[in-house]
N, C-alpha and C positions, 0 to 999 in steps of 0.2 A: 241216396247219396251216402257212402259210407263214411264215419266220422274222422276226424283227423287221426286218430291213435289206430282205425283199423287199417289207413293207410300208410301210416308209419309202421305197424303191423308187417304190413303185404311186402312191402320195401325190403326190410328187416330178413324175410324170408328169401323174397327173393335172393336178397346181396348173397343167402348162406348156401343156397343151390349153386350157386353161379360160380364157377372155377375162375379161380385166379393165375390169367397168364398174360400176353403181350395182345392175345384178340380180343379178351375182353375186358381189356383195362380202361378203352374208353364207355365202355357201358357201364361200368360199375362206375364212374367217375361221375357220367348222368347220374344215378341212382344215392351215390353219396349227396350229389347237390341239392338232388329233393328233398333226400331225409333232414339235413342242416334246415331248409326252407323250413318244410313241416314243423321242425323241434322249435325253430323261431318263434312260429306262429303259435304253437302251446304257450310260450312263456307271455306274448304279446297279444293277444286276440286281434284281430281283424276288429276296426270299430274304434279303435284309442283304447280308452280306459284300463286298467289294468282289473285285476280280478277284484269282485263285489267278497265278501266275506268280515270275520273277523278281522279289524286292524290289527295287521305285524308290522310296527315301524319302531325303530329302534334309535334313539337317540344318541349322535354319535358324539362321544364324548373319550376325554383321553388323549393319547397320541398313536393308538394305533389300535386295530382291534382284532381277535382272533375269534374262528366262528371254530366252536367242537362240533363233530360229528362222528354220529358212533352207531348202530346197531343197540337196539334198549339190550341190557342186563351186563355192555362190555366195563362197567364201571364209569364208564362219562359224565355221572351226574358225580362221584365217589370223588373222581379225578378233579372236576370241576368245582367242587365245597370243599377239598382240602386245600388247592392251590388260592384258590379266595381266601381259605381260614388262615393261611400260613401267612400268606404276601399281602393278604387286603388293607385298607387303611378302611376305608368305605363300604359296608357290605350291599345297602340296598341303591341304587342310585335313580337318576330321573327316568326309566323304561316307562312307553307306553307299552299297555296289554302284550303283555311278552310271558311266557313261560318260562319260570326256572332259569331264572340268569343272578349267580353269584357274585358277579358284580367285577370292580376293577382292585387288579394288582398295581403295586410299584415295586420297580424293579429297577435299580441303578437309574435312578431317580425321572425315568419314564412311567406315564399311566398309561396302563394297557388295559382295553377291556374284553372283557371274558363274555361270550356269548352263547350262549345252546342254541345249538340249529335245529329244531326239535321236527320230525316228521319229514328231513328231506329225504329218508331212505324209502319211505311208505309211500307217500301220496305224490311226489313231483312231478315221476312222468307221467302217471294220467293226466298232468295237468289239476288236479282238485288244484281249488282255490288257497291254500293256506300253501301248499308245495310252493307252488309257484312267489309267493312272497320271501317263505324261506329262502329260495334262490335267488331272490331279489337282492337280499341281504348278504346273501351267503359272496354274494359278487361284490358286496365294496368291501370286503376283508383283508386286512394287512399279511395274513398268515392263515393255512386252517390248521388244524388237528386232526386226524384220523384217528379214532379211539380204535383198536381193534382189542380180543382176547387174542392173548399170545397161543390161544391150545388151537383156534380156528380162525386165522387171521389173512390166508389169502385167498376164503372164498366170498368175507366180508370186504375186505380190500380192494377185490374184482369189480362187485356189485354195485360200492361206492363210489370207485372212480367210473365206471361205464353211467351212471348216473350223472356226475358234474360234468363229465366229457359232455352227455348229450345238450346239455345246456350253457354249452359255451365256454366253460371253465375250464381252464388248461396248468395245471399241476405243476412246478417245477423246471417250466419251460418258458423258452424266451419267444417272441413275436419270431413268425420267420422271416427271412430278410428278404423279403417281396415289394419290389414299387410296384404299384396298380393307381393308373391313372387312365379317369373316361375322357373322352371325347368326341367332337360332333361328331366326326367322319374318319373316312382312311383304313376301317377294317381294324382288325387285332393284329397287332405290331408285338412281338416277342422276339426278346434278348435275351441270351443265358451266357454270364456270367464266369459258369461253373458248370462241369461237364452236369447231364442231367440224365438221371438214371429213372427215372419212372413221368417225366409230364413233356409233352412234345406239343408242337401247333395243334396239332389235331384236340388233344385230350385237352386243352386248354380252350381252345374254340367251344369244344361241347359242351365243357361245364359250364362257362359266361353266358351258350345261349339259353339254358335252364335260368338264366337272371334275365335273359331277354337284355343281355348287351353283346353287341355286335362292332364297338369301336372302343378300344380301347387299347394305352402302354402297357405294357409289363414285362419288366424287369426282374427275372430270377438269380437270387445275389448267396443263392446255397441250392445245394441239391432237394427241389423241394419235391411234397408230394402233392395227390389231390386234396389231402386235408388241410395240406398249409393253405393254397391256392383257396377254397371254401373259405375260409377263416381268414382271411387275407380280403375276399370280398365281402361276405357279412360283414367284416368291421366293427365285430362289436362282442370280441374275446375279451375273456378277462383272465391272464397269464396273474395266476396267485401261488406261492410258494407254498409248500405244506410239508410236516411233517407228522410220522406213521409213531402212534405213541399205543407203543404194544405193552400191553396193562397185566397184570396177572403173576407177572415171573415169578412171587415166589410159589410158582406151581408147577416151575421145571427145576432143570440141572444148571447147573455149571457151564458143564460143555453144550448144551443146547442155545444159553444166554450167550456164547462166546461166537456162535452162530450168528446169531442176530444181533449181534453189533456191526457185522459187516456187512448189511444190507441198508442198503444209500437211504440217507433221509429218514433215518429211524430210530426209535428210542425208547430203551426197553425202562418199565418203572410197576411200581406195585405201588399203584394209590391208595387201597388202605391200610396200607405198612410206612407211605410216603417214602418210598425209597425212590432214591436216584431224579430225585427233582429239582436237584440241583444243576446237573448232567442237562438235563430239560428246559431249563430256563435259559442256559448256555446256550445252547442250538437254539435256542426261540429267538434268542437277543441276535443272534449271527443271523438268523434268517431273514428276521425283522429289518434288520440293516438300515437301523438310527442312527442319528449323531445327535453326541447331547454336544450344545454349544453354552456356556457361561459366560454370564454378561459382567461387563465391569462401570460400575459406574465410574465417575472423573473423580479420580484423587481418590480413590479407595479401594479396595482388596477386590479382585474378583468374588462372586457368590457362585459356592461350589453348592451349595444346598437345594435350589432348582434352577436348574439346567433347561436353556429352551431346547425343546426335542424336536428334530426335523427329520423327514424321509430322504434318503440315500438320491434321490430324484429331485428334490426341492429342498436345495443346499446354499445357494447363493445367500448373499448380505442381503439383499431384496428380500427371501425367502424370510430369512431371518428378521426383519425389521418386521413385516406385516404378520408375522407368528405372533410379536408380542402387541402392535396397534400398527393399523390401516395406516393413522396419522403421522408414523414414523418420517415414513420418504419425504413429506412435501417440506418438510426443513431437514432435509440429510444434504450430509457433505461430502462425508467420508465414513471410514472405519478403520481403528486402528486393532488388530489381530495379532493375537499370540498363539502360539500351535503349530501342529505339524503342515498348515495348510500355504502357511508363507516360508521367505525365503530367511528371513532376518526380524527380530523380536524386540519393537512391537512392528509391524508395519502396516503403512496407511496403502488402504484399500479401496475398490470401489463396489458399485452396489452389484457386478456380478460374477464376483473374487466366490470360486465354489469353497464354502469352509469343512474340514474335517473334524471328524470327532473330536470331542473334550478342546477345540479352540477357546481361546476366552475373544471375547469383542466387545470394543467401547466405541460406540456411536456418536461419532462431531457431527453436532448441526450446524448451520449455516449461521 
């Protein structure tokens, strides 16, 4: 019985024989839904439990957290003890059994913590045991970092991302806009939306029946492909933003630097010269996409000195009361807000009034 990776292997092969045109779009569309299966199954074993090994659990602390990854010798540990040494308040903090983590920055009065991903390049898709945790991790990330050298950086680049891709990680990218819902009966029912240039009943039949479903809605609300439609069924992608922190410049020119500034999601810096970390932080904080909210007590100054920090996603006064205690809601009233987020200053609001950055808010209880 050959082992999971020689059939992930065989797959792999095949997909790169096989000519890509309109007769064989539904066979490779089978063969994509295996592979997803298969890479599943590395990360999750058959049986529960997840992988027996050293503990990598990392305690999450902060308001948001960014995983580095990098190829050893691209400066990531360099990159990683300077931006700690610069921004840290805190260097060692509560990690269990974890390697080489510099600890948390503050930055525009947000705690971010800093993380090395240490071995997802080497061991994860075998599946070894320690890979597969890293990726565990690597998956509740607010943000990642690509450490690359800037003199050999798109064929570490490559290697990087064909690795997070195969375990579910989706770079830069939003959910596609796919409803898929099962049901007892009735067959596969497909709607499109939007004209559709690569997935038809048929290519969408084949891949579902690789899931062994045969009744099911689906709604195509973009031109998708078969890897959205995969990803779309798995249900268990994790769309993380990332940016490409090309290390090294001062080892080029001018005009090569002026290159790679206009390559999306990217940012060039010399960590042990700590140039351009500023430029670095900027994109992190835009990427990150927090809102600091300030609280006002009654009858006093706003506190601009800490700021509750909330994710771009979990914005609401609700969000905000249980950021600071559970206890809040059971005696709220209201909230009165000042900021870009109402219409007139102060104004009373309710618990799912979404707030914007730097709002102040003072919470009336009952």
């Amino acid at each position: 019985m050959p082992t999971i990776l020689e059939r992930i292997a065989e797959i792999e092969n095949e997909m790169a024989r096989t000519q890509r045109n309109k007769a064989t779009a539904k066979h490779l569309g089978i063969l994509k839904a295996r592979l997803a299966k298969l890479r599943q199954e590395l990360i999750t074993p058959k049986g529960g439990g997840g992988a027996t090994g050293e503990g990598f659990d990392v305690a999450k602390t902060g308001d948001a957290r960014i995983g580095f990854i990098g190829f050893p010798s691209v400066g990531k540990s360099t990159l990683m003890t300077n931006l700690a040494g610069v921004y840290s308040e805190v260097a060692a903090y509560e990690f269990t059994t974890l390697t080489t983590v510099p600890g948390v920055i503050r930055y525009k009065g947000a705690k971010i913590q800093l993380l090395d991903l240490p071995g997802i390049i080497e061991g994860a898709k075998d599946g070894k045991g320690r890979g597969r945790q890293v990726i565990a991790v690597a998956r509740t990330c607010s943000l990642i970092f690509i450490v690359l050298d800037v003199l050999k950086p798109l064929d570490h680049k490559r290697i990087i991302e064909r690795e997070l891709e195969g375990f579910g990680i989706r770079l830069n990218k939003t959910p596609p806009n796919i409803a898929f819902k099962k049901k007892e009966r009735g067959g596969i029912n497909l709607t499109s939306v939007v004209p559709q240039s690569n997935l038809d009943l048929d290519s969408v039949k084949s891949v579902l029946a690789e899931y062994r479903i045969h009744n099911a809605d689906i709604t195509l609300r973009c031109d998708a492909t078969v890897d959205d439609l995969i990803d779309v069924v798995e249900g268990n992608r994790a769309f993380i933003p990332c940016l490409y922190v090309l290390n090294k410049i001062d080892q080029i020119s001018i005009e090569e630097l002026d290159i790679i500034y206009k390559v999306p999601h990217t940012v060039p810096v010399s960590a042990h010269h700590k140039w351009n970390f500023d430029d670095l932080l900027e994109k992190m904080w835009s990427y990150l996409n927090l809102l600091r909210i300030y609280t006002k007590p009654k009858g006093q100054l706003p506190d601009y000195s800490a700021p509750v920090v909330l994710s771009s996603n979990k914005n609401t006064v609700e969000d905000f009361c249980n950021n600071i205690h559970k206890s809040i809601m059971k005696e709220f009233k209201h909230a009165l807000v000042w900021g870009s987020s109402v219409k007139h200053n102060p104004q009373s609001v309710g618990k799912e009034h979404a707030l914007q950055d730097e709002d102040v808010v003072q919470i009336v209880k009952r």
